[in-house]
N, C-alpha and C positions, 0 to 999 in steps of 0.2 A: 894341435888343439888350441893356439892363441890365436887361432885368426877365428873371425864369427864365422867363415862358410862351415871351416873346418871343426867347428865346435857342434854345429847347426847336423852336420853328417853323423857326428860321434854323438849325440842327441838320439837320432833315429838308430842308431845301431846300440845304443844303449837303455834303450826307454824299455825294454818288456821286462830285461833283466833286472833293471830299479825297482821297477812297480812290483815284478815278483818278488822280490825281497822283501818290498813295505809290505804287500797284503798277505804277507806268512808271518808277519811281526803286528799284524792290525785287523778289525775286524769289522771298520767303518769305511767304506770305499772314498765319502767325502774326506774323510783325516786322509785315507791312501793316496788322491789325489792329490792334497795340498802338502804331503810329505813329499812327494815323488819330484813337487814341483818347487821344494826346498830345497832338494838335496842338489838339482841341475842347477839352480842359481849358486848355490855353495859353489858346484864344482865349476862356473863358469867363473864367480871372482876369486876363485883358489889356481885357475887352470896356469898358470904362472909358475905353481910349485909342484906340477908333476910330472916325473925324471923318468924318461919310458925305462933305464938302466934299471930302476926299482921294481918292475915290475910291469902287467899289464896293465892298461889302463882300464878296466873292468876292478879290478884289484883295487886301486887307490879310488875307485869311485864308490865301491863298497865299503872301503873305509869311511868316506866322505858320508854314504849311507849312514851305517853306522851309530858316527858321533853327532847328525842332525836327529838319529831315532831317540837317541838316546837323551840329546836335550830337550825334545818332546813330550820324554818322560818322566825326565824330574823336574818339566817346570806342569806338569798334568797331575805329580803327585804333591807339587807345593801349593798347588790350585783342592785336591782331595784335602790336605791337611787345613789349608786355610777355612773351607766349606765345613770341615768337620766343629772346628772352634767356633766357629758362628753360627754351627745349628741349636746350642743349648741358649744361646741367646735370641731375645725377641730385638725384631726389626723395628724403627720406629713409624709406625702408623701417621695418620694425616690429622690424631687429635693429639699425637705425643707432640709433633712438630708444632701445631700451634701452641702448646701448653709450653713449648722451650720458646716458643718467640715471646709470648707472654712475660714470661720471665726475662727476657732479653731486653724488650720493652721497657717491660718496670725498672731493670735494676738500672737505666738509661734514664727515665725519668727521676731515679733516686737522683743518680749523680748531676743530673740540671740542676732539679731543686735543689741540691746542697754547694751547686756551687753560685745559684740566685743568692742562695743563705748568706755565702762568706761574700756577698758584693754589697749587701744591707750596710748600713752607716751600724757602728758600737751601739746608741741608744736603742736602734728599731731592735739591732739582734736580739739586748737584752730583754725584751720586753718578750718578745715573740719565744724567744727558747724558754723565759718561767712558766712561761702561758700554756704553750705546747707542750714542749719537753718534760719539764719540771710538775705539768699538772696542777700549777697555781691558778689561781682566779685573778682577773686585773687586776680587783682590789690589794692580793698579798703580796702579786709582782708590784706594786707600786710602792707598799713598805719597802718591799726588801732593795729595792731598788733610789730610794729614798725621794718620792716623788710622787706629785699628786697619782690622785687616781683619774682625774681625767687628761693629765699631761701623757700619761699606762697607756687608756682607750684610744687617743690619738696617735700614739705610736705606735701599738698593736693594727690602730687600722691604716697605718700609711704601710705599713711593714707587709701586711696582706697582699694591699693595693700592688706594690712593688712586685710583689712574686706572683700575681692574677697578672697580670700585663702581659706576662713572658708567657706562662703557662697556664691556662683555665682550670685546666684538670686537676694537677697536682695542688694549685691554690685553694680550688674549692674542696680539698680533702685537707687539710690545712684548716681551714677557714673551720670546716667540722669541728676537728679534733679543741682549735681554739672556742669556738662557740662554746660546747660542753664546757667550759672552765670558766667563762667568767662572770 
């Protein structure tokens, strides 16, 4: 059996015998035929390890049978288990998909804009986080900040300006949330 002719004979002399085995163990002729045609490849990169002293070789091919049916069937019952844990769960449809890009989007737009934020010079930050953040009006950022209120207006609008360049979108929601306060 290690030579291909001789593998090739023992093939035909062993093909009705296989196949009978798988289709008394199965009850799909496609599975029968791609087991039948499992079990010959096994036996032809195994043919190395079988000792006619052990037996016939009908025998060791049935074994070979066997342990290819039977891997078949616990990787067909980790395929049943897995299907089973996924049937109580919903699949994600083509509006959840967008709805997770959205959010993937956004929270990528977040982290531009904040890191536009931390590239602002000290005075623009300060002026733009009371405005924004803090919910002050130019006028109270320029108190607290100890400084006119149109020294405020002029940094508040170079500070826009700077993060509008980079990005329109995120700036012009920015630019909103500032408008309302001053």
């Amino acid at each position: 059996m290690r030579d291909p002719v001789g593998f090739a004979a023992f093939y035909q002399q062993q093909f009705d015998a296989v196949l009978g085995f798988v289709t008394r163990r199965t009850d799909s002729p496609h599975l029968a035929a791609d087991l039948t045609a499992d079990i010959f490849v096994t036996a032809l990169e195994q043919a190395h390890t079988y000792d006619a002293r052990r037996g016939a070789p009908v025998a060791w091919l049935y074994g070979i049978s066997r342990n290819v049916l039977a891997a078949h069937f616990r990787g067909s019952a980790r395929e049943r288990q897995a299907a089973a844990k996924l049937a109580g769960r919903r699949l994600l449809d083509d509006q959840d998909v967008s709805a997770i890009e959205a959010r993937i989007d956004a929270a990528r737009d977040a982290r531009q804009l904040a890191e536009r934020h931390a590239a602002l010079s000290e005075p623009l930050r300060a002026v733009l986080d009371l405005v924004v953040l803090d919910a002050l009006t130019t006028r109270e950022a320029a108190q607290a900040l100890g400084i006119s209120s149109a020294t405020a207006r002029v940094r508040l609008h170079r500070a826009r300006m700077a993060l509008q360049r980079v990005d329109t979108r995120s700036a012009t929601s920015l630019h909103a949330v500032s408008e309302a306060h001053s």
